[in-house]
C-alpha positions as CSV (number, residue, x, y, z in Angstrom):
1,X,5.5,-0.2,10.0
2,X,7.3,2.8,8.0
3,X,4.9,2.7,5.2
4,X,1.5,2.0,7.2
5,X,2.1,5.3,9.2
6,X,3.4,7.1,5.8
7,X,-0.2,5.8,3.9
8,X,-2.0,6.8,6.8
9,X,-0.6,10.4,6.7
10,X,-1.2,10.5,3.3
11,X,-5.1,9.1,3.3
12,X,-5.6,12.0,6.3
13,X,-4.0,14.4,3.7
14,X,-6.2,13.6,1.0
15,X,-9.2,13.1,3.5
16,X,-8.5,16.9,4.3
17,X,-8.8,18.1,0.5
18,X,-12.1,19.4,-0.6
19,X,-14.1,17.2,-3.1
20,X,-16.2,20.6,-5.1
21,X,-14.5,22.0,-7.9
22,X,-15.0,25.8,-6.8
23,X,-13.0,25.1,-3.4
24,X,-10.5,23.0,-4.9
25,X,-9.7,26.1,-6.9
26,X,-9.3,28.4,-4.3
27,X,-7.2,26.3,-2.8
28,X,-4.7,26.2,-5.3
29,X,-4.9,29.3,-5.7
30,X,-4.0,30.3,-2.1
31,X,-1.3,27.8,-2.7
32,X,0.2,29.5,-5.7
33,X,-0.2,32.9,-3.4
34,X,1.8,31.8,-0.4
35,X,4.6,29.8,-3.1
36,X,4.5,33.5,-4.4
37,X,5.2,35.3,-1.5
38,X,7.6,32.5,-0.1
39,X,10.2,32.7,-2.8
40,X,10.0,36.6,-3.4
41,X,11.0,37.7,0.6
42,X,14.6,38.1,-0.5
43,X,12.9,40.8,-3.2
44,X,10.8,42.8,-0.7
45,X,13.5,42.5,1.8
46,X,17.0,42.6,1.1
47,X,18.4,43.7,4.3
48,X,17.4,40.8,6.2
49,X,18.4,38.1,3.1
50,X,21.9,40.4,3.1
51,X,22.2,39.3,7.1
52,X,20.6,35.8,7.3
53,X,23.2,35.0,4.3
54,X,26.2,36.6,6.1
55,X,25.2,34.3,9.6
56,X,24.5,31.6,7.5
57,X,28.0,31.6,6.1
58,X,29.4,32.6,9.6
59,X,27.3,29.1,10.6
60,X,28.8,26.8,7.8
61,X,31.8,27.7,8.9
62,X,32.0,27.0,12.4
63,X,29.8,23.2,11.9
64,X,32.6,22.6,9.5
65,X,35.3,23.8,12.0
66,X,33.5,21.8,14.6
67,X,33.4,18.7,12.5
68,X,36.8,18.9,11.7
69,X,37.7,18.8,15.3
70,X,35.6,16.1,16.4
71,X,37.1,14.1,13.4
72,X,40.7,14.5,14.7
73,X,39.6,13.9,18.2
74,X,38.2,10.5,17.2
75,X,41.4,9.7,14.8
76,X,43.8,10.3,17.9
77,X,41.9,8.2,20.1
78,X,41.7,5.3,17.7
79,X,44.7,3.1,17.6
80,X,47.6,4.0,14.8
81,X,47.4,1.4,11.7
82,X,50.9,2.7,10.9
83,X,52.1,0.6,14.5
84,X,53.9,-2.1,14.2
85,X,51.6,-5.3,14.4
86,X,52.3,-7.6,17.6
87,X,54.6,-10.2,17.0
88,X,52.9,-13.8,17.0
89,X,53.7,-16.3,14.2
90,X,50.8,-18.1,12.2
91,X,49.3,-21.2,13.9
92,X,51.3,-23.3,11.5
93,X,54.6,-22.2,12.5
94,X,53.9,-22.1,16.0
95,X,55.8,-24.8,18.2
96,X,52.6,-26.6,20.2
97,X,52.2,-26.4,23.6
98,X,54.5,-28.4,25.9
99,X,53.0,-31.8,27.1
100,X,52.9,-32.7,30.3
101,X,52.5,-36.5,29.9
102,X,51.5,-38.6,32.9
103,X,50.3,-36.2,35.1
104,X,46.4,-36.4,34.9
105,X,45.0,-39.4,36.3
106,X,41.2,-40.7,34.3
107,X,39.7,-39.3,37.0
108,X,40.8,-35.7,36.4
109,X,39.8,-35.8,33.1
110,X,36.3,-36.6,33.5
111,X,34.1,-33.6,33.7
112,X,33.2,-32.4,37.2
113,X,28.9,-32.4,36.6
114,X,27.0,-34.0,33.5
115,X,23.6,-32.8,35.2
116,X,21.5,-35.5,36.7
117,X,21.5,-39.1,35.8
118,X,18.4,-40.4,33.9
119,X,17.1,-43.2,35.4
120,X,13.0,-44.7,34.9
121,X,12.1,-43.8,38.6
122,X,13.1,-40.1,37.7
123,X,11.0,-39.6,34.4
């Protein structure tokens, strides 16, 4: 479904470019324009690059300060793997299960329901 909705977006897209020559140029070149401008703002102002790069640092800091903490939280809540595993032996060197020989009649030992009975009259 991924790439039907990706194609789709992409046949609008193309649908939406114009098919004469003189418009495709201006186009591209309004394109080139606003690339231009784009990666130049630092150039025409520095005062604001100087202060979004100061927060941004500021910001990297605290989301890795932030992940850090969540991290450790999540570790501490988690059980150790340097506790000492539970004591059970393998099932081969485990003694079996004392018998009780004697004590359940055939009639305990037949299941309580099996559902209903077929019979002809019932089908």
């Amino acid at each position: 479904m991924g790439l039907f909705k990706l194609a789709a977006v992409v046949a609008v897209g193309v649908s939406l470019l114009p098919a004469e020559r003189e418009k495709q140029e201006q186009l591209y070149q309004r394109a080139a324009s606003a690339a231009a401008w784009t990666l130049t703002f630092c150039d025409r102002n520095a005062g604001t690059c100087n202060k979004a790069s100061g927060l941004w640092g500021e910001f990297s800091k605290k989301a890795e300060f932030g992940a850090k903490l969540a991290y450790d939280v999540l570790r501490e809540k988690q059980p150790s793997e340097a506790a000492a595993p539970p004591n059970v032996a393998p099932a081969s060197l485990q003694s079996p299960p004392p018998q009780t020989a004697g004590t359940l009649t055939p009639n305990d030992l037949r299941p309580a329901w099996r559902g209903k009975t077929a019979s002809k009259a019932g089908i």
